[in-house]
C-alpha positions as CSV (number, residue, x, y, z in Angstrom):
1,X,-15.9,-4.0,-28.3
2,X,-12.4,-4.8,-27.5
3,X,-9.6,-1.9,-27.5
4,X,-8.6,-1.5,-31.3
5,X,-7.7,1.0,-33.5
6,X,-11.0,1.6,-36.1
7,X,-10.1,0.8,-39.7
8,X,-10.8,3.1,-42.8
9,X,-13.9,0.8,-43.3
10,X,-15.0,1.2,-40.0
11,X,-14.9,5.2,-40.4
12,X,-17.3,5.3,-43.7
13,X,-19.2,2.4,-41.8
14,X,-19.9,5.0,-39.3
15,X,-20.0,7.8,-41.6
16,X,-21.0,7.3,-45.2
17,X,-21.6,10.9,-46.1
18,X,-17.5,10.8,-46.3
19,X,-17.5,8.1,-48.8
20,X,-18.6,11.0,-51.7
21,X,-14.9,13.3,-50.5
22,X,-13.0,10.0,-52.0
23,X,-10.1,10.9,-49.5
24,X,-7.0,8.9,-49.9
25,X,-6.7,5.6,-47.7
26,X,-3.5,6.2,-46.7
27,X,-4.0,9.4,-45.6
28,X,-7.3,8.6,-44.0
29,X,-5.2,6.0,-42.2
30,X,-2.7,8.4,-40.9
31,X,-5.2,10.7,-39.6
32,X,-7.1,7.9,-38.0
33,X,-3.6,6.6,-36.6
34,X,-3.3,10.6,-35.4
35,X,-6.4,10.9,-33.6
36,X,-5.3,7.1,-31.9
37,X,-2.7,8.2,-30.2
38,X,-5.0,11.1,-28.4
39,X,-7.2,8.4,-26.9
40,X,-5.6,5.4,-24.6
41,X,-6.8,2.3,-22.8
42,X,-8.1,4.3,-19.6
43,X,-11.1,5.4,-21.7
44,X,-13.8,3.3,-21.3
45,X,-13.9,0.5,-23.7
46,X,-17.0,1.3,-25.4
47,X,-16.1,5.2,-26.0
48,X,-12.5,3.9,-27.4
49,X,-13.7,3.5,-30.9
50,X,-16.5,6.1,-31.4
51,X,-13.5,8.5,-29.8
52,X,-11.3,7.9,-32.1
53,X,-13.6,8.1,-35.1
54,X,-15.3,11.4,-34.0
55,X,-11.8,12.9,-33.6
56,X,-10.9,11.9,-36.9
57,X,-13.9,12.9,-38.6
58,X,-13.4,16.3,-37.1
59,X,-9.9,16.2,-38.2
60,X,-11.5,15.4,-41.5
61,X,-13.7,17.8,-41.9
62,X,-11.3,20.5,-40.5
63,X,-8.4,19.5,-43.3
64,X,-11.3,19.6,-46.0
65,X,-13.0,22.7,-44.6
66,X,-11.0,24.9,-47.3
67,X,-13.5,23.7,-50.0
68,X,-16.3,25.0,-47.6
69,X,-17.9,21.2,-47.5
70,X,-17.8,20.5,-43.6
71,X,-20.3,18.0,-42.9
72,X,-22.7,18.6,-39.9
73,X,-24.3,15.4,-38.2
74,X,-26.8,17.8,-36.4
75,X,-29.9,19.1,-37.8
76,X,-30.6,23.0,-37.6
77,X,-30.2,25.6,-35.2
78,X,-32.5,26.7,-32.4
79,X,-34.8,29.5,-32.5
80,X,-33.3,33.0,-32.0
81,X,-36.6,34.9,-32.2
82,X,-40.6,34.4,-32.6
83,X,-43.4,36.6,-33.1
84,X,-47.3,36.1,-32.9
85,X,-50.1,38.4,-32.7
86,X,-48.7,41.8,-31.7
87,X,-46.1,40.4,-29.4
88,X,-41.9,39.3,-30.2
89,X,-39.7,37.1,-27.9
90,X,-36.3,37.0,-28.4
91,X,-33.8,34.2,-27.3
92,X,-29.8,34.9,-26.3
93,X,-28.0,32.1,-28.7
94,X,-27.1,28.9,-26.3
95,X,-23.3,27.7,-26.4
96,X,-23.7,24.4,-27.3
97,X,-19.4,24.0,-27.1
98,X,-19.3,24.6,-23.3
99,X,-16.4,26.3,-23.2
100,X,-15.1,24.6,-25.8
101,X,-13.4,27.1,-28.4
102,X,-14.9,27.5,-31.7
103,X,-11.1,27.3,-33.3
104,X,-10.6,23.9,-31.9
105,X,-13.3,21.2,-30.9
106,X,-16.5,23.7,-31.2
107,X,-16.0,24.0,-34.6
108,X,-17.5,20.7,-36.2
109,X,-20.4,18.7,-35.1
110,X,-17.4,15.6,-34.8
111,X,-15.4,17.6,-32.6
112,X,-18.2,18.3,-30.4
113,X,-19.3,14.8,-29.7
114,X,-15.7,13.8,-29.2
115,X,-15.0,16.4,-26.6
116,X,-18.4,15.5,-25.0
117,X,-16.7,11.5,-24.8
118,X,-13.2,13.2,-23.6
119,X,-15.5,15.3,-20.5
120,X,-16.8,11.6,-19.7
121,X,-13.4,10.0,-20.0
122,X,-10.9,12.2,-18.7
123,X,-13.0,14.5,-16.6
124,X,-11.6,17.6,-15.1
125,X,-9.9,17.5,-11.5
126,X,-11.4,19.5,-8.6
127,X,-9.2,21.2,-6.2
128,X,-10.9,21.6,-2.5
């Protein structure tokens, strides 16, 4: 997969569910041109793509989140509590984000699997 910018086709290829939001081309286009120019040829080439599509679903689903319609690409959450026979176990609520705020990347299933390519791209420097 050679280092190009995803098309609108390629971002309903990839996500369909978007196809019912009927967002405007050109302003799907922008955003996807937006999210490009977070993402640069030192990723690896097969994250380049997905990157950039994740980022602009999430940037998607942020601008559209107003009508209350995000879309989630992950199924439900996991089991706080359970109880049999007599006995109750409670479980403390995992951060999936990793540190990642809930008012930026945490906040959408996209953003989430975008900052998970970014952590594999551009990971963090260690100071010894």
């Amino acid at each position: 997969m050679p280092y190009t910018i995803p098309t609108t086709d390629d971002f309903y290829t990839r996500f369909p569910i978007f196809e019912a939001w009927n967002l405007d081309d050109d302003q799907l286009a922008a955003i996807i041109a937006e999210a490009a120019s977070q993402i640069d040829e030192t990723w690896r080439e097969a994250d380049y793509q997905p990157a950039i599509l994740y980022l602009s679903a999430h940037m998607v689903a942020l601008d559209n989140s107003t009508e209350g319609e995000e879309v989630t690409i992950g199924g439900p959450g996991n089991v706080q509590s359970e109880s049999f026979a007599g006995m109750s176990v409670s479980y403390s609520k995992q951060n999936l984000t990793s540190g990642v705020s809930s008012t930026t990347f945490g906040s959408t299933e996209y953003g989430r699997r975008y900052y998970a390519l970014l952590l594999k791209n551009k990971p963090g420097v260690a100071v010894a």
